[in-house]
C-alpha positions in Angstrom: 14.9 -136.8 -25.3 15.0 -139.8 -27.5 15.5 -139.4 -31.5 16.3 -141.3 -34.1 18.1 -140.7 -37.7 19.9 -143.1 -40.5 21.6 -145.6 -38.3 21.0 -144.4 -35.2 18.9 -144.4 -32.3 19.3 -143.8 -28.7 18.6 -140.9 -25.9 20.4 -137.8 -25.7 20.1 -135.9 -22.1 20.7 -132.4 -22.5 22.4 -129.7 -20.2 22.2 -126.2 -21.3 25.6 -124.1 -20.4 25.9 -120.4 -21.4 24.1 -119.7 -24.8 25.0 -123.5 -26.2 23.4 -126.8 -25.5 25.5 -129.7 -24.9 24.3 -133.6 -24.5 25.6 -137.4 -24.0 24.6 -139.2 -26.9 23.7 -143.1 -25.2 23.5 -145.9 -28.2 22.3 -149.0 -28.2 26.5 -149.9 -28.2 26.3 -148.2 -24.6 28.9 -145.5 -26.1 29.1 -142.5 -25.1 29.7 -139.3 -26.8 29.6 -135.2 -25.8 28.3 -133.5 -28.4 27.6 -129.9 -28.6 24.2 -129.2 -30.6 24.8 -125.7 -32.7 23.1 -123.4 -35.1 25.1 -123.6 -38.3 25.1 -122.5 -41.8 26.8 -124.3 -44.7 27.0 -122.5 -48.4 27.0 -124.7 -51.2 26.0 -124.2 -54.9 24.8 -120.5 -55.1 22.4 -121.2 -52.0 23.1 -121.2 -48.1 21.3 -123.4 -45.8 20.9 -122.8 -41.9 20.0 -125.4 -39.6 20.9 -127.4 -36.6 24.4 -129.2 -36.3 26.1 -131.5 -34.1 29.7 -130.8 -32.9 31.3 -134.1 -32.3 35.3 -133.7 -31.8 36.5 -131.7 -34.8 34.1 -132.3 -37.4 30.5 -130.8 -37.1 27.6 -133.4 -38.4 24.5 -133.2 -40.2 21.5 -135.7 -39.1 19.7 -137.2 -42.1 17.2 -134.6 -43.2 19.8 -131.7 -42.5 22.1 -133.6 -44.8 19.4 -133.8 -47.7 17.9 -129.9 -47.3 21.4 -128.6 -46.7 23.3 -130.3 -49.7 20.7 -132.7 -51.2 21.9 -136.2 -50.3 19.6 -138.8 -49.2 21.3 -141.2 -46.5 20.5 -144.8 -48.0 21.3 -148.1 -46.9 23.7 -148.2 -50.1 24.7 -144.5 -49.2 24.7 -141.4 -49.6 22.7 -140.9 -52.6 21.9 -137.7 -54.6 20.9 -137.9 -58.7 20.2 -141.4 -58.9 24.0 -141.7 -58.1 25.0 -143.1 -54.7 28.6 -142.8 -52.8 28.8 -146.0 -50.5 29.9 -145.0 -47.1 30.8 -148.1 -45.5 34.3 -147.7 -47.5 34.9 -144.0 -46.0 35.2 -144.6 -42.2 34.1 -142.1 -39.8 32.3 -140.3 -42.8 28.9 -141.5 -40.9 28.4 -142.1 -37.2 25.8 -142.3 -34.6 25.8 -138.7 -34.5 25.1 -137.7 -38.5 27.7 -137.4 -41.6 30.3 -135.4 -40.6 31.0 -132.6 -43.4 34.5 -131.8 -43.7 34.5 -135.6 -44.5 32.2 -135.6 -47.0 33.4 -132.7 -48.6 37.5 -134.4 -48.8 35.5 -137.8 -50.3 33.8 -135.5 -53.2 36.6 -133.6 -53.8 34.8 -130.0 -52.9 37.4 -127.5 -51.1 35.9 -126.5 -47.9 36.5 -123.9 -46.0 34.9 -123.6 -42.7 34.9 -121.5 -39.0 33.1 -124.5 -37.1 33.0 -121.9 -33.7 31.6 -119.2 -35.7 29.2 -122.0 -37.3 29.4 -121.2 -41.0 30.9 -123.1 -43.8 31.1 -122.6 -47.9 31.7 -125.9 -49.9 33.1 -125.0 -53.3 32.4 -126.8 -56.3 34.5 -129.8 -57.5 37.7 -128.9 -59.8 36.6 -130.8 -62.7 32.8 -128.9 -62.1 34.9 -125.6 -61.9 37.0 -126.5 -65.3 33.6 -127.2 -67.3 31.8 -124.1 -66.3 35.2 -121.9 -67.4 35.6 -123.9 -70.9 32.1 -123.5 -71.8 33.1 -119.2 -71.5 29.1 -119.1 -70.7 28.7 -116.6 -67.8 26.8 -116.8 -64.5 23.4 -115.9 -64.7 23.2 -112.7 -61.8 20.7 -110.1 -61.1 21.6 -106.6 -60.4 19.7 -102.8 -61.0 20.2 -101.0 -63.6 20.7 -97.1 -63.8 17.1 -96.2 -63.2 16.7 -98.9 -60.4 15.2 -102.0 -62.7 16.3 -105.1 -61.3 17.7 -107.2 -64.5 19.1 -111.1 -64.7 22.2 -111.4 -67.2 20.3 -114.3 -68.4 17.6 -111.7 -70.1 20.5 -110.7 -72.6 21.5 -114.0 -73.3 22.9 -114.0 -77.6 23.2 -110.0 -77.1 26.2 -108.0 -76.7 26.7 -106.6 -73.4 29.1 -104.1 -71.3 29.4 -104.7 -67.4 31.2 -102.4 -66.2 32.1 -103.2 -62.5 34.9 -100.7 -60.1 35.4 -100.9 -56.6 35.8 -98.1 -53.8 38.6 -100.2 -52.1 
């Protein structure tokens, strides 16, 4: 199978064992990498994205397009760019590589806590500290939907400048 992403191109063979598929990945650099191809899901700003991952080593790896649906970053030649704001990646190493950005990387270099189960194939990326801090001093609340008593589903933000009781309890 050949393919071809930011920075790469080359031929991956492919060997199915059990439910997982595993490959070589040949560059032009006649290196050679295992790399286990994976279903993955990452959660990141109130959304979750599933897709395909690479596992290479320890860090799974998004391919270009995965990279930009999943977290909306565009790999540029200057970066990775999101916002009309771009993070150069040459100065990060091993935060791209022949087989996509890796995510735990990219997650230390923005300064989102990460918490992951890479066999289990799920990840949530937190928003920054400083992102965190600005949404607690502002006191404005998250915008949710829930039903009401007689089974209306209502948004929070449809109250917005009203007074309003939630009450919440747990069975726990």
């Amino acid at each position: 199978m050949a393919v071809g992403t930011a920075g790469f191109s080359g031929r991956i063979r492919l060997r199915r064992r059990g439910g997982d598929w595993t490959g070589f990945v040949l560059t032009s650099r006649a290196r050679r990498a295992t790399v286990k191809f994976m279903e993955f899901t990452i959660l990141s700003e109130a959304r979750a994205w599933r897709g395909d991952a690479t596992r290479d080593g320890d860090e799974v790896r998004l391919d270009a397009a995965a990279l930009e649906s999943a977290l909306g970053f565009r790999l540029e030649p200057r970066g990775l760019c999101r916002d009309g704001v771009c993070l150069p990646t040459s100065t990060h190493e091993g935060l791209v590589t022949d087989a996509g950005v890796g995510v735990a990387k990219l997650a230390a270099v923005l300064g989102r806590p990460l918490s992951a189960d890479w066999d289990a194939g799920v990840a949530s990326l937190a928003d920054s500290p400083e992102d965190q801090r600005s949404r607690l001093e502002s006191l404005d609340a998250p915008d949710f939907e829930l039903s009401d008593l007689v089974g209306k589903r209502r948004r929070l933000s449809e109250f917005r400048g009203k007074k309003v009781l939630l009450h919440a309890f747990a069975s726990w």
